[in-house]
C-alpha positions in Angstrom: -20.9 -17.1 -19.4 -23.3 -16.0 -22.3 -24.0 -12.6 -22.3 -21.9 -9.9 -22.0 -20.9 -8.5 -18.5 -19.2 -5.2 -16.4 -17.4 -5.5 -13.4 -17.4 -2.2 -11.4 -14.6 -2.4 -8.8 -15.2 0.6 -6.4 -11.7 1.5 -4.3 -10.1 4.5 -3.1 -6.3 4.8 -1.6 -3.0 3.9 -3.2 -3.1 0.8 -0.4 -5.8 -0.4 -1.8 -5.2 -0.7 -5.1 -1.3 -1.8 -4.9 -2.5 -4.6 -2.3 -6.4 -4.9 -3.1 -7.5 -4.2 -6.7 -4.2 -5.5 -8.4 -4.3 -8.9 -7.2 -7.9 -9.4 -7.6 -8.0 -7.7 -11.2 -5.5 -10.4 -12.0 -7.8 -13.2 -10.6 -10.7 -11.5 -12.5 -8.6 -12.2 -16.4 -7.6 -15.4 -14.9 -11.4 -16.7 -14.6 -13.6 -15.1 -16.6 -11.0 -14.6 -19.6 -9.3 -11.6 -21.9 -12.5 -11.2 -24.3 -13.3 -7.7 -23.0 -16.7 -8.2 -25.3 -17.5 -10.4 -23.0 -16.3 -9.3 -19.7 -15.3 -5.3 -19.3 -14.0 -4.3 -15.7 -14.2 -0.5 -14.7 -12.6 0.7 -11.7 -14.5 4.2 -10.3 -12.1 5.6 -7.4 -14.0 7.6 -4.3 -12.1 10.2 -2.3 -9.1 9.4 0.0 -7.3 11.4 2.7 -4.4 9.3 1.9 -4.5 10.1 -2.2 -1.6 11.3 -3.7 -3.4 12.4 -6.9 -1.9 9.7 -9.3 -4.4 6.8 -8.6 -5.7 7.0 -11.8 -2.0 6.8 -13.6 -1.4 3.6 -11.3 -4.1 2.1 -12.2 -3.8 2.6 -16.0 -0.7 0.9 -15.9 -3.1 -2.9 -14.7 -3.5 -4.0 -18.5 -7.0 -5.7 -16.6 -8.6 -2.6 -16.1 -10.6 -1.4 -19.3 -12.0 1.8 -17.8 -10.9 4.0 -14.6 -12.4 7.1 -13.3 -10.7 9.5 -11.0 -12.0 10.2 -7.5 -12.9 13.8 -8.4 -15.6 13.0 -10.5 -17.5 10.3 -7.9 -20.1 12.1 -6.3 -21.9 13.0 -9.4 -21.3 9.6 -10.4 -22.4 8.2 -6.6 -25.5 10.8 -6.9 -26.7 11.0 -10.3 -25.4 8.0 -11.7 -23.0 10.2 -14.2 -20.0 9.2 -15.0 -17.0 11.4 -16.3 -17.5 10.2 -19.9 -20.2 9.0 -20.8 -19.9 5.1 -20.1 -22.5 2.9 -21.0 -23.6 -0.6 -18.7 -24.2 -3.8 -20.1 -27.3 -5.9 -18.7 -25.6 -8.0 -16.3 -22.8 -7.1 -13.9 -21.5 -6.9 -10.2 -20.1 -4.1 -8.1 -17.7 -5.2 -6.3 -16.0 -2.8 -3.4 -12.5 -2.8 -2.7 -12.0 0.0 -0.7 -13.9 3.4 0.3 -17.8 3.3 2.0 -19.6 0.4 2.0 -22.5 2.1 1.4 -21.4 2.8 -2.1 -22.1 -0.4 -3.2 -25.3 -0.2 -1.9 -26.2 2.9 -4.0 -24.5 1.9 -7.1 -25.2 -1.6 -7.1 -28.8 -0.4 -6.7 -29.0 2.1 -9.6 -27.2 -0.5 -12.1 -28.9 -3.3 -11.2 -25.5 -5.4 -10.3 -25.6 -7.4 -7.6 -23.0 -6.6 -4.9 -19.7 -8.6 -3.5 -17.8 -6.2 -0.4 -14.2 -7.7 0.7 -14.3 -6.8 4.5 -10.9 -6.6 6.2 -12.2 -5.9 9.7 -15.7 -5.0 9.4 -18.7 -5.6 7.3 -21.4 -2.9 7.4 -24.9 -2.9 5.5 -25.9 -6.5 5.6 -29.5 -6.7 4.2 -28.2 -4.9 1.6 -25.4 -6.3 0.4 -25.6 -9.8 -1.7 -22.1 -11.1 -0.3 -19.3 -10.2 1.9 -15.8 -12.1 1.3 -14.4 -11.2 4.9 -10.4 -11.5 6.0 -11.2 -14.2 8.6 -13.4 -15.9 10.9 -13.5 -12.8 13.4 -14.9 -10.4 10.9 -17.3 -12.9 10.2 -18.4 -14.2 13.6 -19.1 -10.3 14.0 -21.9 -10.7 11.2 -25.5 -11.5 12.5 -27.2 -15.0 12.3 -29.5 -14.2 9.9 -26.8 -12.9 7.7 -24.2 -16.0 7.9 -25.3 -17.3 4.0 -24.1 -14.2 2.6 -20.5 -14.6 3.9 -17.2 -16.4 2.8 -13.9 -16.1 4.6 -11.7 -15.4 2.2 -8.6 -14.9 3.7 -6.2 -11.9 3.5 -6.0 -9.8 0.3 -2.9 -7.9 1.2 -1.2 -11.3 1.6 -1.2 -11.5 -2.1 1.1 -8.9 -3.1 3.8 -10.1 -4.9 3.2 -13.7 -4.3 4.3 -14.8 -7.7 8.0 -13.5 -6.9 8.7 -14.9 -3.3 10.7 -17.9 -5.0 13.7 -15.2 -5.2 14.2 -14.9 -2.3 16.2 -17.7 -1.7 18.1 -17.0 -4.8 19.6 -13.8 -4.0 23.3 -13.7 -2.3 24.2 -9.9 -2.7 23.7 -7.8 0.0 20.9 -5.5 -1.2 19.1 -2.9 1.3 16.2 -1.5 0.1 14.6 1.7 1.3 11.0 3.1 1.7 10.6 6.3 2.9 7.4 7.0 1.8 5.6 8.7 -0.5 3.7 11.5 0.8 5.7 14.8 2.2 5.2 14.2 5.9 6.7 10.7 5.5 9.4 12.0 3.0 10.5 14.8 4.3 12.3 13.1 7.0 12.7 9.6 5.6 14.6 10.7 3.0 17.5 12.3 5.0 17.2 9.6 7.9 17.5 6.7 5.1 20.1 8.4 2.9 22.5 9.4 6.7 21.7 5.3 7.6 22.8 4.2 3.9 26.2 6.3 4.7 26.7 4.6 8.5 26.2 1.0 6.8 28.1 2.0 3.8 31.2 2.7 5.8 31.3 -1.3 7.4 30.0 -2.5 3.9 31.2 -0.7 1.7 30.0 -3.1 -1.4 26.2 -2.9 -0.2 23.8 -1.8 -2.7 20.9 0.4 -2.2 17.8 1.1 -3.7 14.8 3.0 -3.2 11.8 2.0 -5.1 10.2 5.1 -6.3 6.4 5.6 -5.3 4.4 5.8 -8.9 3.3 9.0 -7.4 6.8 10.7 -7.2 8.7 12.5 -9.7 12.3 11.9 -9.3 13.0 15.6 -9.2 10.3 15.7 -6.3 11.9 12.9 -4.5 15.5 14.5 -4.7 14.4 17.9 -3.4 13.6 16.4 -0.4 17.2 15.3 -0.2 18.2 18.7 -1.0 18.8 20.9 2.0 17.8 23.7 0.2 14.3 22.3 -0.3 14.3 20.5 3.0 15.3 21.9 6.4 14.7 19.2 8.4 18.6 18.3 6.7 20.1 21.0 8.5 18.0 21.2 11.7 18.6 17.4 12.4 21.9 17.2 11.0 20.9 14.2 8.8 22.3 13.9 4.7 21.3 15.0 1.6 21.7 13.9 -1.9 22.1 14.4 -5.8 20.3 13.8 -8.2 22.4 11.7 -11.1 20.9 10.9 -14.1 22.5 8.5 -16.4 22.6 8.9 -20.2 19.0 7.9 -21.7 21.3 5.7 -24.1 22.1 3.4 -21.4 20.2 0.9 -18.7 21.9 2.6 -15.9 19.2 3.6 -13.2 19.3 7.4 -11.8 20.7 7.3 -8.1 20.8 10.0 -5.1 25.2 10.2 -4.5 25.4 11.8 -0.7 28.3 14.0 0.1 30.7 10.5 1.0 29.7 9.0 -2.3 27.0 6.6 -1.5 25.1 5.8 -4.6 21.1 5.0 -3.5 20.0 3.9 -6.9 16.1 4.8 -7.7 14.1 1.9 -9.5 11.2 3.2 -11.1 9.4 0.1 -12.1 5.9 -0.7 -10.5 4.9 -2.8 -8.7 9.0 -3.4 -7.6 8.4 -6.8 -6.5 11.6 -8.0 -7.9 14.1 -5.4 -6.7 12.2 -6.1 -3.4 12.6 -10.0 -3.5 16.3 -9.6 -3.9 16.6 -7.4 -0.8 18.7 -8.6 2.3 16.4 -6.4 4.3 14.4 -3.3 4.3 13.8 0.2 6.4 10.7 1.1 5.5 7.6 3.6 6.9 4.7 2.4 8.2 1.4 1.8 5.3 0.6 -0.7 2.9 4.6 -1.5 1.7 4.7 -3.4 5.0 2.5 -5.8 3.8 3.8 -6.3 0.7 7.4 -6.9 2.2 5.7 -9.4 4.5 4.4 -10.8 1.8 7.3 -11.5 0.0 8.8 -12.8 3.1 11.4 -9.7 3.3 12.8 -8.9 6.9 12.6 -5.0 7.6 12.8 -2.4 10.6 9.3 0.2 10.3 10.7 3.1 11.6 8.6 6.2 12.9 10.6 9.4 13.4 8.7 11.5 15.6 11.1 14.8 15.1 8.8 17.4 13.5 5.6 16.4 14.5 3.8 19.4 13.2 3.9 18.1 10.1 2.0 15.6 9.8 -1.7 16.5 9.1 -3.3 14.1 7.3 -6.1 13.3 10.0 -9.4 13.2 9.6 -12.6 15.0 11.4 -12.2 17.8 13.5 -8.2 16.7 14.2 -7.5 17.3 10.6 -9.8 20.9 10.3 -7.6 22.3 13.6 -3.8 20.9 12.6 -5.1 22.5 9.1 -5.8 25.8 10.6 -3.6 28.3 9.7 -1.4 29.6 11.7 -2.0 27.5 14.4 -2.1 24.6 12.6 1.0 23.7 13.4 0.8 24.0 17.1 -2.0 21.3 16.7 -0.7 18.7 14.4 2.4 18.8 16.9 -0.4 18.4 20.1 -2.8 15.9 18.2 0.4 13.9 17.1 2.0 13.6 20.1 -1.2 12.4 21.7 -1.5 9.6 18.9 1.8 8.8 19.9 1.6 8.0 23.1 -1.4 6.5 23.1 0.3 4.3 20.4 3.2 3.2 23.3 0.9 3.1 25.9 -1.5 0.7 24.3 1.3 -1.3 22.6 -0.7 -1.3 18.9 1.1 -2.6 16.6 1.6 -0.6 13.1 3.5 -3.1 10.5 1.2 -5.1 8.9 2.6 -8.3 9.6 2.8 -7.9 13.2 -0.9 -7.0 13.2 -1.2 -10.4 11.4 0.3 -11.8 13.7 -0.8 -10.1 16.7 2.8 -9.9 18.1 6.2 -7.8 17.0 8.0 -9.9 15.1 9.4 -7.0 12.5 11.1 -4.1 14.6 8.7 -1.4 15.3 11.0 1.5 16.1 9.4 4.6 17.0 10.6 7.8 18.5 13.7 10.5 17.6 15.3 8.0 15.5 19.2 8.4 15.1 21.2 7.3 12.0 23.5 5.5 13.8 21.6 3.6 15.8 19.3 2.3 13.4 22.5 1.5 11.3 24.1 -0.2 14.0 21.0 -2.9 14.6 21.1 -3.0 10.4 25.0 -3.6 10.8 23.9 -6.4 13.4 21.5 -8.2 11.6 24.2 -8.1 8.3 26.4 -10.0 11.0 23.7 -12.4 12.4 22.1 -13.8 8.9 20.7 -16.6 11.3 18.2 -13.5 12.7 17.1 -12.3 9.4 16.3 -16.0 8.4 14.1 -16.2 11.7 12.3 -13.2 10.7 12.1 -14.1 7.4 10.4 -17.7 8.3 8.1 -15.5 10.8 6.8 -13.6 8.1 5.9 -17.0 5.9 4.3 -18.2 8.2 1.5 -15.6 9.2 1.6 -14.1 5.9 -1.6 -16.2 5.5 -2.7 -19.0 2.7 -2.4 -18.0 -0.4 -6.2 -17.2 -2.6 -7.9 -15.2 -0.8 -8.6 -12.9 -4.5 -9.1 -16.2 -5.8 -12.0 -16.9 -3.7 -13.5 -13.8 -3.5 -13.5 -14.1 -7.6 -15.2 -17.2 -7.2 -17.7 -15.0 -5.2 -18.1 -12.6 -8.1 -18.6 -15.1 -10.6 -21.2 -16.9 -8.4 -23.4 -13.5 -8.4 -23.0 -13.3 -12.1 -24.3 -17.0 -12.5 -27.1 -16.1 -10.0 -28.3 -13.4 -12.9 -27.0 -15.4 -16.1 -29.0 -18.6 -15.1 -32.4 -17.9 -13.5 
């Protein structure tokens, strides 16, 4: 490659960029290099219902990325073609979309002059206008018309990458290591905390040499996370009769990591490293919230049980359209979160969908789904079971290897990025 070229990556969520934009930015360096004269890569982030606000720290910590700007400041960007600070464009480039509208591309790709390269997990939209689509599999393709069938590559699964580089220790590890994922927004947390830290005390009391470990969302101060194990700061403690924690910090001296200690001792220590990939290879198993840490656990080839409390169902709100404006409302709000939610959930039974990534790749449960008013002890108890019946886990574990999907999908869809380049590099 001669000249001098930008990649604009275009994504939105923390999913995306934990399970999208990180392996793929690897890919990018791998390929086309570390001279950032030659190749720069911008990331421009688009608004997300499911933001926690520190996208743009996360993605300042991918040593890839040369440039990020923060979803506030897209529209002007999207409209006028302004960014933040004032970023020049080189000549040659490609926008490539990893998450967000796929008519972005179309605009911005448009206005730059870049051609355009759109990963599609389940649909690809806008295909006269877009130069290539890298889709998850043949059924998102076969969806694609005729006419269109030159522009599009099966790629394979992006979220199938996460953490591939560390599954070898898995079969290294012989403590007993559970890890928990509550979550990291306040709907999730404010009942996964207690329910995970009450299930850490029912295991702890047949184990008591089991280590815990939560790996702390990027998003989450640790002061944050331990108020919602904090009765004071969280209700749903008392009302559901679940545990709390401290907060414990070590001396800043030492490598000691901070922990949660619940009233009989149980130490859940807090690993702040991102991506955790290798405190989550060592685990014997995970319980874990439905969203994008599914698929990385699949991934890596960890067993885990997705739980999904329903107690409280007024607070979740995070919908979008008119459901979001009413369970927003306030006042009655609440009364319509708890009506809307309720209705989801149902719907969710009655139509048997499956919510954990890897069972949605492989169109069957084979991770426990458990949904409903979720107890401590009985979640503890099918825990304690599995701890007894290692010959499970290992099923589950060779389950999830072998839908987890072949491994390159952000290989190939780099391969697609470079192509387009060529396409303007060589006439």
């Amino acid at each position: 490659m001669q000249a001098p070229v930008d990649i604009l990556i275009l994504s939105n969520g923390p999913g995306e960029l934990s399970t999208w934009v990180q392996p793929v930015v690897k890919a990018l360096r791998q390929q086309l290099g570390e001279d950032r004269d030659r190749v720069r890569i911008s990331l421009v982030l688009s608004p997300c219902a499911n933001a926690s606000g520190q996208e743009v720290a996360i993605a300042r910590r991918y040593p890839e990325i040369d440039r990020v700007q923060a979803a506030e400041y897209f529209f002007p960007f999207l409209v006028w073609g302004k960014t933040q600070e004032p970023w020049d464009w080189r000549k040659y480039g490609v926008v490539l979309f990893l998450g967000g509208d796929q008519f972005f591309p179309v605009i911005i790709g448009k206005r730059l002059g870049y051609r355009t390269v759109v990963y599609a997990e389940w649909e690809a939209r806008w295909h006269g206008l877009i130069d290539r689509f890298g889709v998850m599999n043949p059924e998102t393709a076969a969806r694609i018309a005729p006419q269109y069938a030159h522009k599009v590559t099966v790629v394979g699964d992006l979220m199938a990458e996460a953490g591939r580089w560390q599954r070898n220790h898995l079969d290294n590890t012989s403590s007993l290591k559970i890890g928990l994922l509550p979550g990291s927004k306040p709907m999730k947390l404010s009942l996964g905390v207690p329910l995970t830290l009450a299930i850490a005390e029912q295991i702890h009391a047949t184990y008591p040499n089991i280590e815990f470990v939560i790996p702390v969302a990027p998003s989450l101060d640790l002061q944050i996370l331990a108020n919602y194990a904090n009765p004071q700061h969280n209700p749903a403690i008392q009302s559901l009769n679940w545990t709390g924690g401290d907060l414990v910090l070590p001396d800043p001296a030492s490598a000691a990591l901070p922990y949660l200690k619940t009233p009989d001792g149980v130490k859940v220590f807090l690993c702040q490293t991102f991506p955790a990939y290798d405190v989550l290879a060592e685990c014997t198993l995970c319980l874990t919230t439905i969203g994008a840490n599914t698929a990385e656990l699949g991934s890596l080839g960890v067993p885990m049980l997705v739980l999904v409390p329903t107690q409280q169902m007024d607070l979740m709100k995070a919908w979008d359209g008119i459901p979001g404006i009413l369970a927003n409302l306030p006042g009655v709000g609440s009364a319509f979160a708890r009506v809307i939610n309720w209705m989801a959930f149902w719907m969710t039974l009655r139509q048997k969908r499956l919510l954990a990534w890897p069972n949605i790749w492989a169109k069957e449960e084979i991770v426990p789904e458990l949904i409903g008013r979720l107890q401590p002890e009985e979640i503890a108890n099918r825990v304690i079971h599995y701890l007894k019946n290692p010959a499970e886990l290992q099923q589950i574990r060779d389950r999830l290897r072998a839908v987890r999907g072949q491994p390159g999908a952000a290989q190939k869809l780099v391969q697609m990025v470079r192509e387009e380049l060529e396409k303007q590099l060589i006439p």
